[in-house]
N, C-alpha and C positions, 0 to 999 in steps of 0.2 A: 351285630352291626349297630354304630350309633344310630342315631333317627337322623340329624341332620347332618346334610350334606354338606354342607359349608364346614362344621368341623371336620368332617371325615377327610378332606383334601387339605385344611390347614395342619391337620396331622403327617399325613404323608407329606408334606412340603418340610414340612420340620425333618423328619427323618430322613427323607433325601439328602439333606445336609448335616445327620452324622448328630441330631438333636435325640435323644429319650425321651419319653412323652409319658403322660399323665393328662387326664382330663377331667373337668368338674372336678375342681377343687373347690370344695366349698368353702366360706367365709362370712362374717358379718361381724357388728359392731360388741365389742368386749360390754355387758351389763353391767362392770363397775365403770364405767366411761360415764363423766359430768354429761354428756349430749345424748345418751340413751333412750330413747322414747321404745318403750315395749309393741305399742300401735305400727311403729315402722320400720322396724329394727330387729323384731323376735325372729324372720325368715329369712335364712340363708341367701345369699347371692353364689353362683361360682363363677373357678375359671374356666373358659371351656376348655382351652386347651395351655399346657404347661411344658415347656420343653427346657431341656438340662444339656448342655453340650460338656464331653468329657473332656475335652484338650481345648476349649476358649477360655477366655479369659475377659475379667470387664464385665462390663455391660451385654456383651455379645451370647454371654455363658448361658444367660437366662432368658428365655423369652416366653411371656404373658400372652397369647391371642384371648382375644373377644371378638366373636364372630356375628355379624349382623347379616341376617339371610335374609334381606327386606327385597322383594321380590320391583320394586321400583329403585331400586338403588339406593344410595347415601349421596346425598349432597353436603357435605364439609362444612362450607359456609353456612349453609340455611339450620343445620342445626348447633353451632359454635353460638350463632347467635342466638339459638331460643335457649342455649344453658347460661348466657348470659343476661338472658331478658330481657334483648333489644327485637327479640322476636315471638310469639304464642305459637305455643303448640295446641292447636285445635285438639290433641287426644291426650295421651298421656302424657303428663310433663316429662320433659325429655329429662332430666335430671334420673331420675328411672332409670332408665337405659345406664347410664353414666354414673352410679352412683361411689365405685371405685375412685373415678379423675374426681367427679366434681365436690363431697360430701368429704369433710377430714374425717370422720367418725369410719366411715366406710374404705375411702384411703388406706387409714391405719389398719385396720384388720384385714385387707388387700394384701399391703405389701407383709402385714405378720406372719399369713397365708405362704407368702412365697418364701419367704425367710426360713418357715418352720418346714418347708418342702426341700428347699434348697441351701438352706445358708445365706443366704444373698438378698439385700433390699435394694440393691442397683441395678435393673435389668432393662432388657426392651420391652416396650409395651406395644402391641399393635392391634388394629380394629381391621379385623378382616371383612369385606363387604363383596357384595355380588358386584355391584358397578360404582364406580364413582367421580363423583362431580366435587366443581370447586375447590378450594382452596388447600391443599390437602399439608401442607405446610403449619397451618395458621395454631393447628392444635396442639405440639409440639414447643409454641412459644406463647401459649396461653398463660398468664403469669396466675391464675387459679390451679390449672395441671399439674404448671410446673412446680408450683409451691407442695400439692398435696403428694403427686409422684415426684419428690428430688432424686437429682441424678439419672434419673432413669433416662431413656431415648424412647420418644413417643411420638406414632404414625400408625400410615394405615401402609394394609399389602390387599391388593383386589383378586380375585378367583381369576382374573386370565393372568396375573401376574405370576402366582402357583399353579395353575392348570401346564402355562408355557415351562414352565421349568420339571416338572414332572411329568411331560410327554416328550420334551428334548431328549431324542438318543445318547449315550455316553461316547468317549474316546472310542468306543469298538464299533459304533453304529446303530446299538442295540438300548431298547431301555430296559434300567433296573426296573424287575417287579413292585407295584407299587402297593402297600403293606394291607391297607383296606379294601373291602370289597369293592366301594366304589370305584377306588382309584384304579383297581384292578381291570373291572368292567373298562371304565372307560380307555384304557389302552389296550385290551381283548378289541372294542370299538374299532380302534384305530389300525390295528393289524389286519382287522378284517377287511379296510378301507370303507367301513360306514360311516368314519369322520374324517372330514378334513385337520392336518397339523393344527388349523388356527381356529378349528371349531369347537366352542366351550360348551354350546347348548346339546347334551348327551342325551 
């Protein structure tokens, strides 16, 4: 079992939709790259989760999650603006987190990552998160994003927004088994009726 849960359900949400998966894919910046600093650059970043669709096409074929399990949510806004500096991050600089979207050095070795897994540098990108707030648009027409992911489709998807679609019964009434332990647990939960359909907290 992976450790976090937050991947473990953006996995099954991928498969539910007919996606192949792959997880922790590692990446970082090429050592002949003019911006290579050793001090911040020598350790790997991954994907956490990487999904391959057999019959799409486009941008639709490939999808990138990064999942943030921050136990207080995401807010959009508040952090859009401390990668742009109109706001301080009291801890880690949020560029960190972010270092795929916001760094081209890091960028580039992201989407070579996907390429050399996939064939493909045009995919969707999404930040999977426990809750979220504000503006959830704004990141997808950030012209830093957009410049370092071109072409790609870039947003978030929240845990009740996969949680509802992987406990939705099928055409027969019934749900498809869902491929992870947790995912499994938590609809064993729901047959038993220990959870409500709209209850996320397992």
């Amino acid at each position: 079992m992976k450790e976090d849960v937050l991947e473990q359900i953006a996995e099954d949400w991928l498969q539910l939709h007919g996606y192949f998966t792959i997880h922790n894919v590692a990446f970082k910046p090429r050592k002949d790259s003019a911006e290579y600093v050793s001090q911040q650059d020598s350790v790997a970043s991954d994907i956490d989760v990487l999904g391959i669709h057999p019959r799409r096409s486009g941008t639709d074929r490939v999808i990138a999650i990064s999942c943030k399990s921050w136990q207080t949510g995401f807010d959009a806004t508040s952090k859009l603006a401390e990668l742009r500096g109109e706001k301080k991050n009291p801890k880690r600089e949020t560029w960190k987190h972010f270092r795929e979207l916001w760094v081209p050095k890091w960028s580039e070795a992201f989407v070579d990552a996907i390429e050399d897994k996939t064939g493909q540098r045009e995919f969707t990108y999404r930040i999977a998160v426990t809750k979220l707030r504000g503006d959830r648009t704004a990141w997808g027409e950030d012209p830093t994003i957009m410049s370092n992911l071109r072409g790609c489709d870039i947003g978030f998807v929240t845990f009740e927004e996969m949680w509802t679609e992987i406990m939705a019964p099928n055409s027969s009434g019934s749900m498809k088994p869902a491929p992870s332990e947790i995912g499994r647990l938590a609809q064993l939960l729901k047959a038993a009726g220990l959870v409500r359909d709209t209850e996320a907290d397992f």
